[in-house]
mmCIF file as gemmi writes it, N, C-alpha and C atoms, coordinates in Angstrom:
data_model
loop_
_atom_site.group_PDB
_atom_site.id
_atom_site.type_symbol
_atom_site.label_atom_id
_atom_site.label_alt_id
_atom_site.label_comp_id
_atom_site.label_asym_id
_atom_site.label_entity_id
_atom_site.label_seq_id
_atom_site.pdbx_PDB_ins_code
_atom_site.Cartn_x
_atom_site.Cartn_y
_atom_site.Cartn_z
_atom_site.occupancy
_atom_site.B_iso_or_equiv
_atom_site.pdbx_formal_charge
_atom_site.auth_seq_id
_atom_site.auth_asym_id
_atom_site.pdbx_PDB_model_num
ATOM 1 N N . UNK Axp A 1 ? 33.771 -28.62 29.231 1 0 ? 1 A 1
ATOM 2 C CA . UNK Axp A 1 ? 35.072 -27.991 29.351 1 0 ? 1 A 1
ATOM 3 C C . UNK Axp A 1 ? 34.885 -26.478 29.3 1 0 ? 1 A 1
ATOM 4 N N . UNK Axp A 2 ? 35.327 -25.537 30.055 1 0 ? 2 A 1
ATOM 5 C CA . UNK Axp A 2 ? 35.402 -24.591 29.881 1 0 ? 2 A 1
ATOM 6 C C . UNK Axp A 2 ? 36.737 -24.125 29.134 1 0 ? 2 A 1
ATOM 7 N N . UNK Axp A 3 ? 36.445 -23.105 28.396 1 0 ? 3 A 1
ATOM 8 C CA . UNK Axp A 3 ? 37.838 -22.526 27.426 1 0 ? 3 A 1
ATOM 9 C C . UNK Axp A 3 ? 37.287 -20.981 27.667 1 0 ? 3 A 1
ATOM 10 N N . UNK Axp A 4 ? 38.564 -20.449 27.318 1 0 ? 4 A 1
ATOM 11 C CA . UNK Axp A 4 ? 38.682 -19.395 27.521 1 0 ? 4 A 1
ATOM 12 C C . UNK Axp A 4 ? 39.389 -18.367 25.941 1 0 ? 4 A 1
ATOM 13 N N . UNK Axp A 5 ? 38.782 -17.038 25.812 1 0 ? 5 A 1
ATOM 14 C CA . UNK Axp A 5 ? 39.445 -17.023 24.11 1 0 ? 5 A 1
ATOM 15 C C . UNK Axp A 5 ? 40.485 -16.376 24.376 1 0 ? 5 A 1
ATOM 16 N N . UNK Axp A 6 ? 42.035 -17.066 23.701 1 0 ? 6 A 1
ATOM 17 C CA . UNK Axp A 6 ? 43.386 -16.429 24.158 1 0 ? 6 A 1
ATOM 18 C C . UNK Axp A 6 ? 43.846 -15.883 22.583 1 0 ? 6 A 1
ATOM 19 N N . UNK Axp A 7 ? 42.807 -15.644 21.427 1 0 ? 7 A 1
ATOM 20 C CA . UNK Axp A 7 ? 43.39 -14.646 20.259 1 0 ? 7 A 1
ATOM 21 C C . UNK Axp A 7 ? 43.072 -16.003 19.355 1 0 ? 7 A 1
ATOM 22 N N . UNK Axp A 8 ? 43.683 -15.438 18.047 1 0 ? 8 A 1
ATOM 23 C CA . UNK Axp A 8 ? 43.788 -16.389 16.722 1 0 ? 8 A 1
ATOM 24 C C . UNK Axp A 8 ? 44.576 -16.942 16.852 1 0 ? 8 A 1
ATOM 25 N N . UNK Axp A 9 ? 44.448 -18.542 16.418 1 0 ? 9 A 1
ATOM 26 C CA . UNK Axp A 9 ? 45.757 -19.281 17.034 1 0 ? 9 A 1
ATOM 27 C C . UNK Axp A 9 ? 46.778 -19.378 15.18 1 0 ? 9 A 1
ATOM 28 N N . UNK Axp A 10 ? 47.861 -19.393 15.391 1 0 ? 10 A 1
ATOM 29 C CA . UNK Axp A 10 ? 48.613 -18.879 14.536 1 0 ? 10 A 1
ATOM 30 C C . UNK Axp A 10 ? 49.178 -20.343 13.599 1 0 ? 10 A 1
ATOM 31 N N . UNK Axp A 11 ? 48.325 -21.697 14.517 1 0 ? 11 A 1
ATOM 32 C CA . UNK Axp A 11 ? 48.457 -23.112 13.774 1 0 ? 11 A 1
ATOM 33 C C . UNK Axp A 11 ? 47.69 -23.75 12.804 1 0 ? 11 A 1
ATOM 34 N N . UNK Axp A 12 ? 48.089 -24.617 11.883 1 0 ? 12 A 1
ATOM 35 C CA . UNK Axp A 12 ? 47.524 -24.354 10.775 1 0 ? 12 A 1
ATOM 36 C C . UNK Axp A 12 ? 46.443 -25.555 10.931 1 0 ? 12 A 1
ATOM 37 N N . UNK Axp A 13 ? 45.793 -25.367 10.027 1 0 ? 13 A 1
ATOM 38 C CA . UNK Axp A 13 ? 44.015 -26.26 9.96 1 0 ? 13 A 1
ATOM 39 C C . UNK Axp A 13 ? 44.16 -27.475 9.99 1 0 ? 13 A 1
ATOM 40 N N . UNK Axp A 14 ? 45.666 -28.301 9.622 1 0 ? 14 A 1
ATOM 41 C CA . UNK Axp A 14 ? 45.801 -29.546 9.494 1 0 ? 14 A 1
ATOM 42 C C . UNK Axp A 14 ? 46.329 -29.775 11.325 1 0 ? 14 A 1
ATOM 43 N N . UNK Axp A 15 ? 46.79 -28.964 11.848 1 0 ? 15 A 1
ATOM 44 C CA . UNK Axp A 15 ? 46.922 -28.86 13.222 1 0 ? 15 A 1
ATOM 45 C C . UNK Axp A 15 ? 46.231 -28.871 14.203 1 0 ? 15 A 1
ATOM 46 N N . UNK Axp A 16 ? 44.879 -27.793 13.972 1 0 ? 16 A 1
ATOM 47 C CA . UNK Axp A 16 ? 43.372 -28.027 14.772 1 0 ? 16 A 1
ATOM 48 C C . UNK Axp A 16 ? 42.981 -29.258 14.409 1 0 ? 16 A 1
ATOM 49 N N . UNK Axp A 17 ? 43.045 -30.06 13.302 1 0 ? 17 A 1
ATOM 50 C CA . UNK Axp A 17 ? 41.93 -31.266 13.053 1 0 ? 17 A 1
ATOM 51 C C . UNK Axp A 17 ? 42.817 -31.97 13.98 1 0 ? 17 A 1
ATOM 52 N N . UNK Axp A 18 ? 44.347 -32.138 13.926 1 0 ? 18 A 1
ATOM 53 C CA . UNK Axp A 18 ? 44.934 -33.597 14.497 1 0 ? 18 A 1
ATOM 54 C C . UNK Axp A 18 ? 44.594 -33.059 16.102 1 0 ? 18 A 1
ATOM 55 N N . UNK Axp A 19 ? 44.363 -32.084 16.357 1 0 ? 19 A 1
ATOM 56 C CA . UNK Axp A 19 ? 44.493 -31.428 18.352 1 0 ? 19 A 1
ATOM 57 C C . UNK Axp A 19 ? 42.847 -31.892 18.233 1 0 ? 19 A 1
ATOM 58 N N . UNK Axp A 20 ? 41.821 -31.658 17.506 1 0 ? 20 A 1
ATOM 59 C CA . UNK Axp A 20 ? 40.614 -32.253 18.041 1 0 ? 20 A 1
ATOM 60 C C . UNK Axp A 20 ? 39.99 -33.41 18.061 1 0 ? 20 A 1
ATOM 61 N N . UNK Axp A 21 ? 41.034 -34.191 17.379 1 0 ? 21 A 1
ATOM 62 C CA . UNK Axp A 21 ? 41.005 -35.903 17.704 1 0 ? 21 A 1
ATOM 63 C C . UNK Axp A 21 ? 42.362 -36.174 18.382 1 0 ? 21 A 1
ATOM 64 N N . UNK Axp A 22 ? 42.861 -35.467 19.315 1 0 ? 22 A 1
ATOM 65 C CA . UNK Axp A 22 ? 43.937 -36.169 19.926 1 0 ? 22 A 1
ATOM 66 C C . UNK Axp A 22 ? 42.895 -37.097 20.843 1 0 ? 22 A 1
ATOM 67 N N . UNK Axp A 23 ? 43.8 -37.863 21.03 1 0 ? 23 A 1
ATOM 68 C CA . UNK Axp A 23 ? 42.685 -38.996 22.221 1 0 ? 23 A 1
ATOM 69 C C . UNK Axp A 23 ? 43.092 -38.537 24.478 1 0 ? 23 A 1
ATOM 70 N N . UNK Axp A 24 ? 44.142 -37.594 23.905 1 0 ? 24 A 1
ATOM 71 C CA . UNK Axp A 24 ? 44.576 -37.635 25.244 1 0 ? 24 A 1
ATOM 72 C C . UNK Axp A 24 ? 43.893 -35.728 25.66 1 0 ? 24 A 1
ATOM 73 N N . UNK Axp A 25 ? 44.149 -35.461 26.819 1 0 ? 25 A 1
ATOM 74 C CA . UNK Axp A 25 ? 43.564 -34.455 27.598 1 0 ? 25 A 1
ATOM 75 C C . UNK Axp A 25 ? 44.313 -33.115 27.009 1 0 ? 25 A 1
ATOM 76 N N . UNK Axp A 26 ? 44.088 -31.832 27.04 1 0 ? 26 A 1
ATOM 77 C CA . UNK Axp A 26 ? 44.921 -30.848 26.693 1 0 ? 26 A 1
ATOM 78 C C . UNK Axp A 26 ? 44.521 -29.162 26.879 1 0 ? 26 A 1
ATOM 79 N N . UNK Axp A 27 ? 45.606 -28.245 26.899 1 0 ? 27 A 1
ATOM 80 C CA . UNK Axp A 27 ? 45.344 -27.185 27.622 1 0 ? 27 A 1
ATOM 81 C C . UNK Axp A 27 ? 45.806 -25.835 26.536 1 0 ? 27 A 1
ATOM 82 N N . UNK Axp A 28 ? 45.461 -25.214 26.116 1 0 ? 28 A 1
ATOM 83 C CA . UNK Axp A 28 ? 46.195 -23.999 25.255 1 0 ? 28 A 1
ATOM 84 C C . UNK Axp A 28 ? 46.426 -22.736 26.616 1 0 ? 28 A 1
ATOM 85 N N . UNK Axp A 29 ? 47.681 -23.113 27.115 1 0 ? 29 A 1
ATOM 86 C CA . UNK Axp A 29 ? 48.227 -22.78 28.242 1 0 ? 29 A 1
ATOM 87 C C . UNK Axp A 29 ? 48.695 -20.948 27.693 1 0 ? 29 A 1
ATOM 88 N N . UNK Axp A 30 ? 48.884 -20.323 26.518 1 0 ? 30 A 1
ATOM 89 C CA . UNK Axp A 30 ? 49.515 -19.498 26.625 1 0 ? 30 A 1
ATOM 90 C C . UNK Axp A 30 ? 49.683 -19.133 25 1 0 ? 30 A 1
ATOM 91 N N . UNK Axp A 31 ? 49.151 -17.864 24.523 1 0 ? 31 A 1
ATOM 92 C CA . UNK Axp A 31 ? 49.044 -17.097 23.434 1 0 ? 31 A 1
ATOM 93 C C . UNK Axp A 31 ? 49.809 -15.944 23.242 1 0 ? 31 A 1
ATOM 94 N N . UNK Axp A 32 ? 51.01 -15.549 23.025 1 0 ? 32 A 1
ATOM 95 C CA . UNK Axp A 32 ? 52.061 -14.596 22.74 1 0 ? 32 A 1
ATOM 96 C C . UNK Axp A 32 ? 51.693 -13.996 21.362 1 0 ? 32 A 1
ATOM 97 N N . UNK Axp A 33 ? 51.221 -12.866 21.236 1 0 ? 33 A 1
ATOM 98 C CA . UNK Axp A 33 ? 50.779 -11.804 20.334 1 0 ? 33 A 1
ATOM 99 C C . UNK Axp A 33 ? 52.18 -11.071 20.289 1 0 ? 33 A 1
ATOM 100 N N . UNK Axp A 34 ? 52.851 -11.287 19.1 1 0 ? 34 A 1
ATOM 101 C CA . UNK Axp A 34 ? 53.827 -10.485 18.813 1 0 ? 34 A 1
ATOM 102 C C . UNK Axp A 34 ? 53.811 -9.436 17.241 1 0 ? 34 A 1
ATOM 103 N N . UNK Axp A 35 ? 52.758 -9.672 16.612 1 0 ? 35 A 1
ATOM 104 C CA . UNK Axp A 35 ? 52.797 -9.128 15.69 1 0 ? 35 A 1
ATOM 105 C C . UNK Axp A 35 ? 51.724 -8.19 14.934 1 0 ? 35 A 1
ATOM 106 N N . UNK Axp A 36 ? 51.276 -7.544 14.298 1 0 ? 36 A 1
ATOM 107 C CA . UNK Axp A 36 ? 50.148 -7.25 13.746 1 0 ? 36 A 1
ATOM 108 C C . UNK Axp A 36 ? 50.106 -6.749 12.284 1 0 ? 36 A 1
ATOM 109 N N . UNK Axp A 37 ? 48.997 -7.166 11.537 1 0 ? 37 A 1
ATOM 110 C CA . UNK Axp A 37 ? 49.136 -7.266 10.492 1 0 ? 37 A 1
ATOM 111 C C . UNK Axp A 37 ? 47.938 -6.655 10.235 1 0 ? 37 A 1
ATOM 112 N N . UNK Axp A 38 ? 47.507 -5.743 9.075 1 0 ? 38 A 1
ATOM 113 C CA . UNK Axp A 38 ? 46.663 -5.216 8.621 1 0 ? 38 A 1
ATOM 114 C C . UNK Axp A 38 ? 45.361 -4.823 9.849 1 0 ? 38 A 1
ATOM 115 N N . UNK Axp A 39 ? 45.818 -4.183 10.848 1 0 ? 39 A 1
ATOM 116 C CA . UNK Axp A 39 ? 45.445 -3.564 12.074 1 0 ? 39 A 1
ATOM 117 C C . UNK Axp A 39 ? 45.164 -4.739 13.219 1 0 ? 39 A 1
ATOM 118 N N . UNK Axp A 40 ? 45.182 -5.831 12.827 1 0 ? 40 A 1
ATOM 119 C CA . UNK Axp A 40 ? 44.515 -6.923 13.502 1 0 ? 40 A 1
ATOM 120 C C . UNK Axp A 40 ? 46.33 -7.74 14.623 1 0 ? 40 A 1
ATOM 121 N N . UNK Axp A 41 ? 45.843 -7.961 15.738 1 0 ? 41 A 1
ATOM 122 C CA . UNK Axp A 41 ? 47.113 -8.606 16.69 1 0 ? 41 A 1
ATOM 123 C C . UNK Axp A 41 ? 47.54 -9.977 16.168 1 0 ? 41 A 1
ATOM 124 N N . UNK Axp A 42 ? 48.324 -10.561 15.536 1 0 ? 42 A 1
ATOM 125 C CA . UNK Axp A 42 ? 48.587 -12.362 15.781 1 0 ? 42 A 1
ATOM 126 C C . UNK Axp A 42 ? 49.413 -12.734 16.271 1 0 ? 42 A 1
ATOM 127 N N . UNK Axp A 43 ? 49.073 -14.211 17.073 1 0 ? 43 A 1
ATOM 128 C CA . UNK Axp A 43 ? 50.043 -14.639 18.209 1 0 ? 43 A 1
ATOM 129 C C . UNK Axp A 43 ? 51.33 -15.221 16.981 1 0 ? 43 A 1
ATOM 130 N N . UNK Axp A 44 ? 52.509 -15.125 17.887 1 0 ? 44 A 1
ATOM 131 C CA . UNK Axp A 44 ? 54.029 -15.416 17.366 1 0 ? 44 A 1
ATOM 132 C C . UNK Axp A 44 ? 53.847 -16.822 17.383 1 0 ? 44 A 1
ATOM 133 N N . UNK Axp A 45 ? 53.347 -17.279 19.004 1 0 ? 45 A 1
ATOM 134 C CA . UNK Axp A 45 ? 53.655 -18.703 19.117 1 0 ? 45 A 1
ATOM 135 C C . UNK Axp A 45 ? 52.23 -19.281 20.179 1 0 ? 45 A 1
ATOM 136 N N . UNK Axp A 46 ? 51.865 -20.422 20.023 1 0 ? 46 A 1
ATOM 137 C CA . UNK Axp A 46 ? 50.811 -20.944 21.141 1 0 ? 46 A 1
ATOM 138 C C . UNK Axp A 46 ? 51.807 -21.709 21.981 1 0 ? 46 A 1
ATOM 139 N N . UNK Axp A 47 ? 51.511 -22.305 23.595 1 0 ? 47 A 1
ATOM 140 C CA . UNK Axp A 47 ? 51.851 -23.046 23.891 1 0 ? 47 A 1
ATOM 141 C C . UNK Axp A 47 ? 51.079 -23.932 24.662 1 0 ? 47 A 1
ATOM 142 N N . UNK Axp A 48 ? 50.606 -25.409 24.305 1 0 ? 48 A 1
ATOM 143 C CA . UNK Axp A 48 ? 49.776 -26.452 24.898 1 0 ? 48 A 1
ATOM 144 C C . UNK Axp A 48 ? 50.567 -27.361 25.78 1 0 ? 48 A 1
ATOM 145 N N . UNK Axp A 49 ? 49.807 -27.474 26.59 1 0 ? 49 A 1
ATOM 146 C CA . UNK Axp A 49 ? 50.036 -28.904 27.739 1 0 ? 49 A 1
ATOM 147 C C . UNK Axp A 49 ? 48.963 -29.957 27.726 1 0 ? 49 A 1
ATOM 148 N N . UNK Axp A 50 ? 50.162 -30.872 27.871 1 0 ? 50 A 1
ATOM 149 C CA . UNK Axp A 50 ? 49.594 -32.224 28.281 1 0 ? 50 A 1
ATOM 150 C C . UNK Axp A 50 ? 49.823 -32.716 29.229 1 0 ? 50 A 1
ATOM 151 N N . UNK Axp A 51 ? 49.108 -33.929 30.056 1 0 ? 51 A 1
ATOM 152 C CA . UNK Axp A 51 ? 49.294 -34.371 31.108 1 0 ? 51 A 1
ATOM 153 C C . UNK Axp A 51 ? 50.287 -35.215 31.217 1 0 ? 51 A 1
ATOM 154 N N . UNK Axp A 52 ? 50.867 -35.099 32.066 1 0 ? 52 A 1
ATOM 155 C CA . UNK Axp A 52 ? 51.552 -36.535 31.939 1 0 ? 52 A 1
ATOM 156 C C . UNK Axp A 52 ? 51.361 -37.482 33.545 1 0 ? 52 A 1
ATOM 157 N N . UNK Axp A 53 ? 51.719 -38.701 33.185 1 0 ? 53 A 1
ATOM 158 C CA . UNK Axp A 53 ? 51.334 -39.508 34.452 1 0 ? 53 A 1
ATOM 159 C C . UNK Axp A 53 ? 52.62 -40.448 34.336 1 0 ? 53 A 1
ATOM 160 N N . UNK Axp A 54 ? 52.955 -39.647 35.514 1 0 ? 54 A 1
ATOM 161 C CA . UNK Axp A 54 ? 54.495 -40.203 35.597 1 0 ? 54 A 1
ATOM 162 C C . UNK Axp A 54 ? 54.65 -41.466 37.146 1 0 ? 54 A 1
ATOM 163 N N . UNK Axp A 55 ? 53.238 -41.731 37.486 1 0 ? 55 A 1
ATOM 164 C CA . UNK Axp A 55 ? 52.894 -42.63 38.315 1 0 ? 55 A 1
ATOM 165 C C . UNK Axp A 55 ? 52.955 -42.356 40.206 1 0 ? 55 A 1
ATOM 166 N N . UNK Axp A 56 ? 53.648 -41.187 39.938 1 0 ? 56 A 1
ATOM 167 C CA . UNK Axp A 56 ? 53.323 -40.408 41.14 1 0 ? 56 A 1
ATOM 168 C C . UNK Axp A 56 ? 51.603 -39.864 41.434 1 0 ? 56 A 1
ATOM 169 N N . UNK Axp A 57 ? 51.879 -39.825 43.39 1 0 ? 57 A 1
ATOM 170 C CA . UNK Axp A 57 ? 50.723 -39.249 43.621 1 0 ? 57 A 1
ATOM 171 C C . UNK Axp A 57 ? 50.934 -38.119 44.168 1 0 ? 57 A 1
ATOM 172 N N . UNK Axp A 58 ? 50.261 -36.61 43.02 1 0 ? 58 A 1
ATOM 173 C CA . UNK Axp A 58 ? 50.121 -35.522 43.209 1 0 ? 58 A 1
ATOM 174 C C . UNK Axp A 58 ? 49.565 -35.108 44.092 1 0 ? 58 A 1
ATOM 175 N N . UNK Axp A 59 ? 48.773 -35.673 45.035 1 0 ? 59 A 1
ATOM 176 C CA . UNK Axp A 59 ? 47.887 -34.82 45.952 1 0 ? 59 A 1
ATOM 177 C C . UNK Axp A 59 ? 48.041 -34.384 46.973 1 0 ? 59 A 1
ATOM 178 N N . UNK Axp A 60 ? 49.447 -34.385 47.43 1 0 ? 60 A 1
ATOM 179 C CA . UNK Axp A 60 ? 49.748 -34.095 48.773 1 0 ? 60 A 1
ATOM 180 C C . UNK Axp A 60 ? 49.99 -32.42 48.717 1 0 ? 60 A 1
């Protein structure tokens, strides 16, 4: 998988453990830095995607 670094994610440790055993696919689509604290940037909010398979075929 390639990842890419989008900042400190602002979710808490019981949050990374359940996102690195999710069983399904996933994307940290988007890191909003709204604040800063003791010189350092932190994101306000993350936002992740999941797939969904809604039984359509995407490929056209």
């Amino acid at each position: 998988m390639v990842t890419r670094h989008l900042g400190v994610s602002p979710m808490s440790e019981e949050f990374h453990e359940w996102l690195s055993q999710c069983p399904v696919a996933w994307w940290r689509i988007e890191v909003v830095k709204e604040y800063e604290e003791g010189g350092q940037l932190f994101p306000a909010h993350v936002v992740y995607g999941f797939p969904v398979d809604d039984g359509e075929d995407d490929t056209d």
